[in-house]
C-alpha positions as CSV (number, residue, x, y, z in Angstrom):
1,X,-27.4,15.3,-29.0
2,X,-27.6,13.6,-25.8
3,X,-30.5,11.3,-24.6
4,X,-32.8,11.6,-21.7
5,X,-32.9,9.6,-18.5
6,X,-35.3,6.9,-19.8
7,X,-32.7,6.1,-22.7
8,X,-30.4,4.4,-19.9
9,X,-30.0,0.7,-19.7
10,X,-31.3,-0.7,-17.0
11,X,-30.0,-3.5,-14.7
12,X,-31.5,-6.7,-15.1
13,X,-33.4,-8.7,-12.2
14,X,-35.5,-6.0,-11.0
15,X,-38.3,-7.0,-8.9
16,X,-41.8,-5.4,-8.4
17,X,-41.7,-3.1,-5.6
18,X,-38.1,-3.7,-4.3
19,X,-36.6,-2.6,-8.0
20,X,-32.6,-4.0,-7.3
21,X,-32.8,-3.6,-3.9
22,X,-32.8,-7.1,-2.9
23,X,-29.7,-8.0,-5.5
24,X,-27.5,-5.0,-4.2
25,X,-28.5,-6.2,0.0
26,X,-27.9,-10.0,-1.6
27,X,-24.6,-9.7,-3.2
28,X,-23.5,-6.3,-3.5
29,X,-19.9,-6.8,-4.8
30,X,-21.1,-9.2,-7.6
31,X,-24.1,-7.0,-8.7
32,X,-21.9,-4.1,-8.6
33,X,-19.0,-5.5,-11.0
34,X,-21.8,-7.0,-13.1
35,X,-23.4,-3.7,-14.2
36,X,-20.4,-2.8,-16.8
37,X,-21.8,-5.6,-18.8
38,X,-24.7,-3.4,-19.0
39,X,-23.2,-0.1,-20.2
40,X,-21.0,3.0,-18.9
41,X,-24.0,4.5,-17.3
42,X,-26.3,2.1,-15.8
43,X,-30.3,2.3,-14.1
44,X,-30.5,0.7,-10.7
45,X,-33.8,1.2,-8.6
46,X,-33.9,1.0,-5.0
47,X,-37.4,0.8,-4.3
48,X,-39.2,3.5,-6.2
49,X,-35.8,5.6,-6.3
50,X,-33.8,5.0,-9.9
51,X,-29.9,5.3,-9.0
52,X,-28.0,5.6,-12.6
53,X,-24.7,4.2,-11.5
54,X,-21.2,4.7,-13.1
55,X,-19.2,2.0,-14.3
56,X,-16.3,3.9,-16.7
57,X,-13.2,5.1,-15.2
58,X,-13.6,8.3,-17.6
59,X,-17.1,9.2,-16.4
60,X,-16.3,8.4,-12.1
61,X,-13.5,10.9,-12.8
62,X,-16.0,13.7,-14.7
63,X,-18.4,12.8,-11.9
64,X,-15.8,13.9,-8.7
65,X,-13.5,15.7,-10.7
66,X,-14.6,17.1,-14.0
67,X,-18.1,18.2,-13.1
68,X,-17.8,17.9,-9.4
69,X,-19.4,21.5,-8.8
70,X,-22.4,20.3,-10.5
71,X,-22.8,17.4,-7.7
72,X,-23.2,17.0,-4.2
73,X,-23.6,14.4,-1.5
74,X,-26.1,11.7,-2.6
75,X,-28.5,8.7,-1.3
76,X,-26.4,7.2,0.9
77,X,-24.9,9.7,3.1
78,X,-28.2,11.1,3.5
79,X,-29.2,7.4,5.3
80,X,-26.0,7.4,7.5
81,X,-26.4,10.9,8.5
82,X,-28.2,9.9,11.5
83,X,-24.4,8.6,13.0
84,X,-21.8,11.2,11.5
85,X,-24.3,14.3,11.3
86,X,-23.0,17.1,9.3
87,X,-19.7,15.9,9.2
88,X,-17.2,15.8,6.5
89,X,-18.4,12.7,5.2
90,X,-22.0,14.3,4.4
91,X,-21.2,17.9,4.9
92,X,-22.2,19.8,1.3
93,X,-21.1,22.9,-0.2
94,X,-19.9,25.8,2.1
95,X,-20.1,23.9,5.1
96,X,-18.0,21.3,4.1
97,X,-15.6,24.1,2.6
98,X,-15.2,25.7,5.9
99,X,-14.7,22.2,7.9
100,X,-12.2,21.1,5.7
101,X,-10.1,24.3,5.7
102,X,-10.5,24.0,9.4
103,X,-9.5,20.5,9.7
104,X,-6.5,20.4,6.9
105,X,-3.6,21.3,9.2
106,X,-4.6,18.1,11.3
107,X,-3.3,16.0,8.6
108,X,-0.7,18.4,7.4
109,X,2.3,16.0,7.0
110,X,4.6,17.8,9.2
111,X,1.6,16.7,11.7
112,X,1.9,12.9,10.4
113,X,5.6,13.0,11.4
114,X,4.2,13.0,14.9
115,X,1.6,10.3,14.7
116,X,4.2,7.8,13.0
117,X,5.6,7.6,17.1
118,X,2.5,7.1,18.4
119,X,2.2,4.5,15.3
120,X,5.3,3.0,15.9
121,X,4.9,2.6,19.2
122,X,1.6,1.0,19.3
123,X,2.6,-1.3,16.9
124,X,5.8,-2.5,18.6
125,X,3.5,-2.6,21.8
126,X,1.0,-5.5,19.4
127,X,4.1,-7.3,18.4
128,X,5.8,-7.2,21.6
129,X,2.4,-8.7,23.1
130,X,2.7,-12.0,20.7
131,X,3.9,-15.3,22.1
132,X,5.1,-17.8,19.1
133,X,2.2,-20.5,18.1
134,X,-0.3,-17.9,18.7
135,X,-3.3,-17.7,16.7
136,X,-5.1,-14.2,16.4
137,X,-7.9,-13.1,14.3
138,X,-6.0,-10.3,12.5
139,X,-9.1,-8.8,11.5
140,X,-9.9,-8.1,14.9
141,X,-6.3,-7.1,16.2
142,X,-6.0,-4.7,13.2
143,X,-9.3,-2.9,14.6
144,X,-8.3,-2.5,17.8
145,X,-5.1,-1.3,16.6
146,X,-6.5,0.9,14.5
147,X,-8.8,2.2,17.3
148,X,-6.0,2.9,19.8
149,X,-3.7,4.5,17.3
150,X,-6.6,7.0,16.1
151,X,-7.8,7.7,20.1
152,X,-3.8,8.2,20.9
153,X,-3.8,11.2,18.5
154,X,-7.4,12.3,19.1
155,X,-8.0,12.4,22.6
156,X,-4.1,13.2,24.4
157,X,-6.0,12.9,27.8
158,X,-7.9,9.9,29.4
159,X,-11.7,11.9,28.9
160,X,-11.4,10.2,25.5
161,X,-10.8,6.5,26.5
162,X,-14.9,6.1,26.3
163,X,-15.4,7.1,23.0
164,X,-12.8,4.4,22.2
165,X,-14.8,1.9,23.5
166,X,-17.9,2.8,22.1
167,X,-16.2,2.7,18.4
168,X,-15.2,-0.8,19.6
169,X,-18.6,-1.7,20.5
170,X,-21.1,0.0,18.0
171,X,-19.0,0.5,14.7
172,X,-18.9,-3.3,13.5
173,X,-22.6,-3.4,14.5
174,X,-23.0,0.3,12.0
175,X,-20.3,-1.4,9.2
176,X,-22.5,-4.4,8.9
177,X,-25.8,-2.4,8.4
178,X,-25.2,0.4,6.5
179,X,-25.2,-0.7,3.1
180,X,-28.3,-2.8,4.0
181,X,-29.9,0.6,5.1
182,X,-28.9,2.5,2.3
183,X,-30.0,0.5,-0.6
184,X,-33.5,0.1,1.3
185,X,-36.7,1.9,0.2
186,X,-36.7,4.8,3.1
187,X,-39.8,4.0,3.6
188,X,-38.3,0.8,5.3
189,X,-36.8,2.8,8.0
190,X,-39.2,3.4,10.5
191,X,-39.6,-0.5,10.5
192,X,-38.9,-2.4,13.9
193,X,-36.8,-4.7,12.2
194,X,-33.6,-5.8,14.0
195,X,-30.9,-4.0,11.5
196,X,-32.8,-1.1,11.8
197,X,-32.9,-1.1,15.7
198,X,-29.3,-2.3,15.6
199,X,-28.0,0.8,13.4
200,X,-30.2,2.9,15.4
201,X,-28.6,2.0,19.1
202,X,-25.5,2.1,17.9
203,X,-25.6,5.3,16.3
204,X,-27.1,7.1,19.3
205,X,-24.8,5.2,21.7
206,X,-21.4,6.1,19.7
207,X,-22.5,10.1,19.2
208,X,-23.6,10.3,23.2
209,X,-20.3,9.3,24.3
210,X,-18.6,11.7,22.1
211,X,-21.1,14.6,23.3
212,X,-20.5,13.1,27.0
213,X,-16.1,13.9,25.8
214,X,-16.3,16.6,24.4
215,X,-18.3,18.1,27.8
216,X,-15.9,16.8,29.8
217,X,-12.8,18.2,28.2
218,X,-14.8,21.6,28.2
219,X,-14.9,21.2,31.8
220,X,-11.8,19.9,32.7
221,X,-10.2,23.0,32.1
222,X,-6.9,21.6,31.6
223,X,-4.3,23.0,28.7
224,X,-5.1,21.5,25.4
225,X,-2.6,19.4,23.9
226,X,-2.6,19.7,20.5
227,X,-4.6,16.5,20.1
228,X,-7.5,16.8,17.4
229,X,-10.1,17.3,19.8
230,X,-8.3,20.3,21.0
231,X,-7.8,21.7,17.3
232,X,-11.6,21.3,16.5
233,X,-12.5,23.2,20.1
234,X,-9.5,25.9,19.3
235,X,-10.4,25.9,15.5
236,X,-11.5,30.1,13.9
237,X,-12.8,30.7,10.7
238,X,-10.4,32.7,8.9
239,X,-12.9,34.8,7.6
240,X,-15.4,35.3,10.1
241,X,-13.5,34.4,13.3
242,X,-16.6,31.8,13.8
243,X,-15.7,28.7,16.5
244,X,-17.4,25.2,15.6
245,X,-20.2,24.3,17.7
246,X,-20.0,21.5,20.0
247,X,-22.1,19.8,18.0
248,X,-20.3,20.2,14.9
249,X,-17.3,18.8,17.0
250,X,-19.1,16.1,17.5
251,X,-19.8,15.5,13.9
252,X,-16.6,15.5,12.4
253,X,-14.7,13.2,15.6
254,X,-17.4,10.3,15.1
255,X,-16.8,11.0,11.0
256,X,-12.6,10.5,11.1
257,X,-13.4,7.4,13.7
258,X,-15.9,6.1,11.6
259,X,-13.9,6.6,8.3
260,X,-10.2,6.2,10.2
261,X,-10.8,2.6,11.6
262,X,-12.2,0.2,8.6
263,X,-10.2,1.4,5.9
264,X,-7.1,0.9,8.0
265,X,-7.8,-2.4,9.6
266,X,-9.4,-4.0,6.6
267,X,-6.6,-3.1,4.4
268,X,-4.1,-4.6,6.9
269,X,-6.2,-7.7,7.6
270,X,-6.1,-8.3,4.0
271,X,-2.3,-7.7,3.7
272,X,-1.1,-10.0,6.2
273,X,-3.6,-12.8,4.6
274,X,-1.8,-11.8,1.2
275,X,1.7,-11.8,2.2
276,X,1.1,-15.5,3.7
277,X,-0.1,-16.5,0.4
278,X,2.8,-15.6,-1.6
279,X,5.9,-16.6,-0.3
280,X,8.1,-14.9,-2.5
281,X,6.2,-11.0,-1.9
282,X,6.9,-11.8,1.6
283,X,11.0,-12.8,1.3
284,X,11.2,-9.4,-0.4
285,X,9.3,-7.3,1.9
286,X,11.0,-9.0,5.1
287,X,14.7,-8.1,3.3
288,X,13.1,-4.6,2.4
289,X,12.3,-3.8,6.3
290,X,15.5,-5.6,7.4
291,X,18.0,-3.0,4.8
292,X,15.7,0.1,5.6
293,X,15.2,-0.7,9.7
294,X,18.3,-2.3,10.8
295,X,16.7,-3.5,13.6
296,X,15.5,0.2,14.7
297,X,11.5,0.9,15.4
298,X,10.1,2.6,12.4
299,X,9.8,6.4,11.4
300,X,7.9,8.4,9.4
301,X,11.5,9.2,7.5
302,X,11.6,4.9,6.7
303,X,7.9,5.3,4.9
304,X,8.8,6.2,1.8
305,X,11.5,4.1,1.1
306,X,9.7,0.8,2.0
307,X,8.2,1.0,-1.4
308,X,7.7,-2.6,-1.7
309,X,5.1,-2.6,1.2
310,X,3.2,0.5,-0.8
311,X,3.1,-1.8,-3.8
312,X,1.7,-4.6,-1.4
313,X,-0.9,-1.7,0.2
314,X,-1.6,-0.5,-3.6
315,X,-2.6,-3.6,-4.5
316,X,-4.3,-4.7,-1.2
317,X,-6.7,-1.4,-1.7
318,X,-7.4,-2.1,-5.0
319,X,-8.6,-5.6,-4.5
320,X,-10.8,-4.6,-1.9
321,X,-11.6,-1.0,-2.2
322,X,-14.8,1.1,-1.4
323,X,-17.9,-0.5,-2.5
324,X,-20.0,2.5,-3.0
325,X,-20.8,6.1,-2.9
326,X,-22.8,8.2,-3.8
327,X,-23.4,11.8,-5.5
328,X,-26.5,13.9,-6.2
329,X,-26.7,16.5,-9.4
330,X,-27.8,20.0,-8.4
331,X,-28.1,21.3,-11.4
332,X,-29.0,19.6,-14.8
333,X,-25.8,17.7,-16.0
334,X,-24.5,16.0,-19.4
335,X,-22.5,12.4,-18.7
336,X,-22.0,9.8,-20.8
337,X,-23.9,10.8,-23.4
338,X,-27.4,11.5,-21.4
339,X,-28.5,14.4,-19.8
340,X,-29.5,14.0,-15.8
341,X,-31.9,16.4,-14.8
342,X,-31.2,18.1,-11.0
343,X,-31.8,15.8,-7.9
344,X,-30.3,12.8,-9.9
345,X,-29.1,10.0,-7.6
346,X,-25.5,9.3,-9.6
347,X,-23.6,6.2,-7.7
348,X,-20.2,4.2,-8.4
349,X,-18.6,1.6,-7.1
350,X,-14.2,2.2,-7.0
351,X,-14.5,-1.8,-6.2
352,X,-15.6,-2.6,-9.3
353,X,-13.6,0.2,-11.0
354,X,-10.7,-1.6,-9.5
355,X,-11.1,-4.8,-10.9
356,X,-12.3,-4.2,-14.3
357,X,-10.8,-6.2,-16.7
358,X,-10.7,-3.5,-19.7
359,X,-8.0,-1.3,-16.6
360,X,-6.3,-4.0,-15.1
361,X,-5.0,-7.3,-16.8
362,X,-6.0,-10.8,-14.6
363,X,-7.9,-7.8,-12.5
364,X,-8.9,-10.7,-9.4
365,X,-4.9,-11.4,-9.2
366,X,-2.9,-10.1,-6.5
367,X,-0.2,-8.8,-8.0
368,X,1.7,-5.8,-6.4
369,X,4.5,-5.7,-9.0
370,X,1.6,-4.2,-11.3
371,X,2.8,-0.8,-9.0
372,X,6.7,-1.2,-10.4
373,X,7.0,2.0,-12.0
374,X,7.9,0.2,-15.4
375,X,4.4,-1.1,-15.5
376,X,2.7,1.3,-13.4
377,X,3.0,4.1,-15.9
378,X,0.6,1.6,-18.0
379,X,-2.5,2.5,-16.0
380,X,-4.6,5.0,-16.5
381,X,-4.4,7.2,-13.8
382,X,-8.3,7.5,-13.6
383,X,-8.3,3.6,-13.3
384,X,-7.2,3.9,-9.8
385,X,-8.9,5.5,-7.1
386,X,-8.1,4.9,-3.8
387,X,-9.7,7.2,-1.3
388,X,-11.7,9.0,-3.9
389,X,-10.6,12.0,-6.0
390,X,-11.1,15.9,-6.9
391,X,-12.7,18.0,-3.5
392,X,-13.9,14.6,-2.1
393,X,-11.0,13.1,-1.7
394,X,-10.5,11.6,1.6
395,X,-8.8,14.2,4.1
396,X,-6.6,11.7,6.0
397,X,-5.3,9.4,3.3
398,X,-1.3,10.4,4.0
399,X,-2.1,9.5,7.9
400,X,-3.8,5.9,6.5
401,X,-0.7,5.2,4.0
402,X,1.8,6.0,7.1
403,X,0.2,4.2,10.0
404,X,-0.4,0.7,7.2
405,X,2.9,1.3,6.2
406,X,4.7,1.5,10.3
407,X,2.8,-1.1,11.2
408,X,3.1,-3.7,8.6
409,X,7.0,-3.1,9.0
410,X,6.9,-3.5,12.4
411,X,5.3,-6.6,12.3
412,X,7.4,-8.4,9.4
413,X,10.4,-7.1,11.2
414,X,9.6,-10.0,13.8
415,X,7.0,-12.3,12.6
416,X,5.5,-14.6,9.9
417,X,1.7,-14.8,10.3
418,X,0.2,-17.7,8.6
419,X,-3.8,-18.9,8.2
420,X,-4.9,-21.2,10.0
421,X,-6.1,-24.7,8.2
422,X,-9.6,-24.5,7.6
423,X,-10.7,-20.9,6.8
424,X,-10.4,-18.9,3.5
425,X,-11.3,-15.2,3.8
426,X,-14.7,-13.8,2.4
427,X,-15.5,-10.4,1.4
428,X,-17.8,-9.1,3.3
429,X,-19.1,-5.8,1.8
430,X,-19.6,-2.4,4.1
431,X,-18.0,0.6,3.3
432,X,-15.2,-1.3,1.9
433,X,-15.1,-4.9,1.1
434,X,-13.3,-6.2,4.4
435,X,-12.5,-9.8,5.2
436,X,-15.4,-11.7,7.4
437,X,-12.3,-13.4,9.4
438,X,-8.7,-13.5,9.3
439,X,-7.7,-16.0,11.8
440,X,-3.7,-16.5,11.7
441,X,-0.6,-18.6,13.7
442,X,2.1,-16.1,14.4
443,X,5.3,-17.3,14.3
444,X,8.6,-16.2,15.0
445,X,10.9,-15.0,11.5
446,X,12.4,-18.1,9.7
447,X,10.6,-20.7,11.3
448,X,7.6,-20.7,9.0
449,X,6.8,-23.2,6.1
């Protein structure tokens, strides 16, 4: 018979009034791998507010795939609401239904096919601007990257080159406050404290520019060109004939920047930094690009048979994956054992997933041969969740694996980066666990030691 909410283990180190507040905001990634120690199914309180979060591969998959209709959007995207709105990020039940089959043929992968130029040529455009003995903090680079390729298939016309810098400006300033604001008693909110004024300006600067865009291509009258933007104002509901309101434009354009930019640049960031460290990954993957290129710019066609850089990507994401999200029953639910009531806060962490040592063997290593498909077939496939799973599952993950894949061939098709003396990489933790600094010498192919 299952047990009742106060039968969960709690996490240890709660304080009086802040609950685990203060060891989440401390050191989120080690508090969050340190709660399957504690059980499958685990008490943490933010404030007053008990969060039971998920530590089993099994139950995270029940959670988003299993029992997914008996769950919506919890905690967290309720805090960060006040930046993407109602977009698909926080969007729940019929509303998220009807944006999503509005949105899918963006990201339809005869669409992808014409991104990859737009990829390929942005990328080319990076490695064509690098002068040998350069040092550049990839972490950086990678955003901007990221940034111009997402704009460059957004916004076809200049109306949109605002919006880009505002993401430039305001989303590290959001990235590094978020998690701080979410794990906070709400209560905290209406504090004049500087990450609260900080997450605050940015959010209301980032969604008045996109307003101020999405006015002026209204205005502008001119043809649309097939650019998201353009889909989103063109987009009917099938069944009702219903537009989206510029508002709800609004929404999901600040969402696919907001979600389109760290993942991308993080991952890359991380992958250069990786390759550097282990010369013999990198000997393969530059012969790889050199037998599938030829010397040609990439295509989408090339993607899928660089499989060496996917196992390098596949392993890069699973090092340093998502750090938290969040899901709220709305009915009463059975999981692990215990029965949650309705209005449940239910949390996991695919970071800690990832690196569980029961799932992965020497789970801290990097180790992208893990992905051969000899030993591949040895994971569960619950044990690895990359951009989330079931009706959740993140809308433009084929356009992420394309434009990591283009432009890390593009790159090792001309240069070696290597880290400069000095620095080693920290996780810093956001929505994903992304490097604090990546700074790197590039030099030209075969002259690295």
């Amino acid at each position: 018979m299952p047990l009742g909410l106060e039968s969960i283990p709690s996490a240890p180190g709660r304080l009086p009034l802040l609950g685990h507040a203060w060891n989440l905001g401390r050191q989120p990634l080690a508090f969050l791998r340190s709660l399957r120690e504690v059980g499958d199914l685990v008490r943490v309180d933010l404030g007053g507010m008990p969060m039971y979060v998920v530590t089993s591969a099994d139950l995270v998959r029940d959670v988003t795939v299993g029992q997914a209709r008996a769950f919506e959007k919890g905690r967290l995207y309720d805090r960060v609401r006040p930046l993407v709105g109602n977009g698909l990020a926080t969007a729940g039940g019929d509303v998220h239904r009807r944006h999503r089959r509005l949105i899918q043929p963006m990201f339809h992968q005869s669409c992808i096919a014409g991104y990859a130029e737009t990829m390929s040529s942005r990328a080319r455009a990076l490695a064509d601007s690098w002068t040998a003995g350069q040092t550049v903090a990839v972490e950086q680079v990678m955003g901007e990257l990221a940034v111009e390729i997402l704009a460059a298939t957004m916004f076809s016309t200049d109306i949109g080159r605002p919006a880009v810098e505002a993401v430039r400006r305001d989303l590290p300033v959001i990235l590094k406050n978020m998690l701080i604001r979410a794990a906070s008693p709400k209560v905290l909110d209406r504090l004049p404290i500087p990450p609260n004024r900080a997450f605050d300006a940015a959010a209301r600067s980032m969604r008045k520019v996109i307003d101020d865009v999405i006015a002026g291509t209204r205005r502008s009258g001119q043809p649309h060109q097939g650019d998201l933007l353009s889909v989103l104002l063109d987009a009917r509901d099938a069944d009702t004939g219903e537009a989206l309101t510029d508002e709800e434009v609004r929404d999901e354009l600040v969402t696919i920047l907001f979600a389109g930019t760290e993942t991308t640049a993080s991952t890359l960031a991380w992958s250069f930094h990786e390759i550097a460290r282990h010369p013999e990954v990198e000997k393969q993957l530059m012969a790889e690009v050199d037998d599938v290129l030829e010397g040609r710019p990439a295509t989408i066609e090339d993607v899928p048979r660089l499989v060496g850089i996917r196992r390098v990507l596949d392993e890069v994401i699973r090092l340093h994956g998502v750090t938290l999200l969040m899901r709220r029953t709305t009915e009463e639910v059975e999981l692990g054992g215990f029965t949650l009531p309705a209005g449940t806060e239910v949390a996991f962490s695919l970071y800690a997933l990832h690196r569980d040592p029961a799932l992965y063997a020497e789970p801290d290593r990097f180790d992208p041969d893990r992905w051969l498909p000899e030993r591949r077939k040895e994971i569960p496939r619950e044990a690895f969740v990359p951009f989330g799973s079931g009706n959740r599952r993140c809308i433009g993950d084929g356009f992420a694996w394309t434009e990591a894949t283009i432009v890390l061939a593009t790159v090792l098709a001309r240069w070696q980066l290597r880290p400069v003396p000095g620095h080693s990489p920290r996780e810093a933790a956001s929505a994903m666990a992304h490097p604090d600094h990546v700074p790197m010498e590039v030099l030209p192919r075969g002259t690295a030691r």
